[in-house]
C-alpha positions in Angstrom: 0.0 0.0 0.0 1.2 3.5 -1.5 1.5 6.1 1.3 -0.2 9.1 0.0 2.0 12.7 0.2 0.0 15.6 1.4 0.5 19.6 0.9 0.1 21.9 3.8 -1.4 25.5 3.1 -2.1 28.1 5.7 -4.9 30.2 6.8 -3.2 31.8 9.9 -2.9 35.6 8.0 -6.7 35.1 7.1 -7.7 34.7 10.7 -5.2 36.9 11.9 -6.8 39.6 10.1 -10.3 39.2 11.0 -9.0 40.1 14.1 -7.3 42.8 13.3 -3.7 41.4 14.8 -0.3 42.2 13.6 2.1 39.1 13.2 4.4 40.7 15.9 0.7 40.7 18.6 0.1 36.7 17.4 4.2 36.2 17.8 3.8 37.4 21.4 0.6 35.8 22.2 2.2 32.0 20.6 5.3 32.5 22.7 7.6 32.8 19.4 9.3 34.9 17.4 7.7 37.2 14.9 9.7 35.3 11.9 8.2 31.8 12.9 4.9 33.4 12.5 6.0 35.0 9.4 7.3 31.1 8.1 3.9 29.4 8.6 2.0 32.5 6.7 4.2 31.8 3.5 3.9 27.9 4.6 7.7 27.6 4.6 7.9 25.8 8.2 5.6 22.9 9.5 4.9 24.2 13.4 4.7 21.2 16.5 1.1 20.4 17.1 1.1 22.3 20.2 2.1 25.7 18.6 -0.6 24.8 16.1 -3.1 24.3 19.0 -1.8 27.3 20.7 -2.3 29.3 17.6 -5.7 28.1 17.2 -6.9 29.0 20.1 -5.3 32.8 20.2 -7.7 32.7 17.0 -10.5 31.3 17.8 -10.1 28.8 15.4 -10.1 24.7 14.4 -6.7 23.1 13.5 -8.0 22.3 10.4 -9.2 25.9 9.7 -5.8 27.2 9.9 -3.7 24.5 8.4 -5.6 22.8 5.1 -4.0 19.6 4.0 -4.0 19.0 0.1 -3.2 15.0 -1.3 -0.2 16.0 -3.7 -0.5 14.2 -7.2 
């Protein structure tokens, strides 16, 4: 059985937005630096589950509203 690869996109600067937050006021709120935040936006680092929880939570938001997961081809 084939193990299927999947694509991660992000919807953190969405959310972040609709609540009118900088990526420095997230950073802050997450307990890391503004550049991590700045990483997941541009989906150029994969964060722990627990900083995506943490994240999610700052925004009132699911797991899987913030991070979508795409099957790759």
């Amino acid at each position: 059985m084939a193990i299927k690869k999947y694509k991660m996109d992000t919807e953190i600067h969405v959310w972040r937005a609709k609540k009118r937050m900088t990526q420095q006021e997230l950073a802050d709120l997450a307990g890391v630096s503004r550049q991590t935040i700045m990483q997941l936006e541009k989906n150029k680092y994969n964060p722990s589950l627990m900083l995506a929880y943490t994240i999610a939570q700052i925004l009132d938001a699911g797991i899987n509203d913030l991070f979508i997961f795409k099957k790759e081809d």
